[in-house]
C-alpha positions as CSV (number, residue, x, y, z in Angstrom):
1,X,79.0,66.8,83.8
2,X,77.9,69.3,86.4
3,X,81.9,69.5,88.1
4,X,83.0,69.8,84.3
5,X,80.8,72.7,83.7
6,X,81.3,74.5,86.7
7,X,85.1,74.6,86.5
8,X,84.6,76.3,82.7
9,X,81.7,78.0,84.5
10,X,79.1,77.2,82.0
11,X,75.7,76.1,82.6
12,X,74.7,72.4,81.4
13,X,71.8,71.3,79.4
14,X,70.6,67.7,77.8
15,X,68.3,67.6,75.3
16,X,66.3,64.2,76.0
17,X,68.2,62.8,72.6
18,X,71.4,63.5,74.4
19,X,70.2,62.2,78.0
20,X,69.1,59.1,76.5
21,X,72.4,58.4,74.2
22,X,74.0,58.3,77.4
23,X,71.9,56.4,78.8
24,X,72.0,53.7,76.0
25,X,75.8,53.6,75.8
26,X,75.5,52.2,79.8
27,X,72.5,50.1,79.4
28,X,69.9,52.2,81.4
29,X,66.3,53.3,80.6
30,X,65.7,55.9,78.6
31,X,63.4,58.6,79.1
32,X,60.9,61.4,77.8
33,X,59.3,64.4,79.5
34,X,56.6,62.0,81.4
35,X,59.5,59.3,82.2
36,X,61.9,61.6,83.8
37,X,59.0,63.3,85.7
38,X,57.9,60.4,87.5
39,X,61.8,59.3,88.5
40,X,62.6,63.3,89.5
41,X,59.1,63.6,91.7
42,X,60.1,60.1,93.3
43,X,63.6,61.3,94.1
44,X,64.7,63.9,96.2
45,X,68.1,63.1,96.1
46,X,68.1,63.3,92.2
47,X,66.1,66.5,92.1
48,X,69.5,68.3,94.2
49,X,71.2,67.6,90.4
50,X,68.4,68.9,88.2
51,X,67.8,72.8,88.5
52,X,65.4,72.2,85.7
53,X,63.4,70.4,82.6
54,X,60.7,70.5,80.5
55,X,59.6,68.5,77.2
56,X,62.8,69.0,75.4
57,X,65.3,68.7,77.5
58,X,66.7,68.8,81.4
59,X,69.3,71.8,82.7
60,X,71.4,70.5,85.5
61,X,72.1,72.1,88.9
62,X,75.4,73.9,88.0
63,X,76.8,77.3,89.5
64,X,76.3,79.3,86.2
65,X,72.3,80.0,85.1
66,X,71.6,78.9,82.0
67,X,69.9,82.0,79.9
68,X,66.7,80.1,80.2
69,X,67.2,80.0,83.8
70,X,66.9,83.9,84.5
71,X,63.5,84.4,82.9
């Protein structure tokens, strides 16, 4: 997701609904705000993906800020 979007330069963002339909359709856990927390603090390696998230939703690390991303 994060090469697609930086080759059409556009930033990418999940909703936790999305994240977790993908996550269903290859038989991993699914997560909320609180789930996804724990994994990201417990990760650094997964935290280089993740430029950001809160309790909707998680923007990935892509070359192009989201519009949330420059407040």
């Amino acid at each position: 997701m994060i090469g697609g979007a930086d080759n059409k330069k556009q930033p990418a963002y999940l909703s936790f609904q999305a994240l977790n339909k993908i996550m269903r359709n290859i038989d991993k856990p699914q997560f909320d705000y609180d789930g996804f927390k724990v994994v990201y603090d417990a990760n650094p390696d997964f935290q280089a993906y993740v430029k950001n998230f809160d309790d909707k939703g998680v923007t990935l690390a892509t070359k192009v800020e989201a519009p949330s991303d420059a407040q």
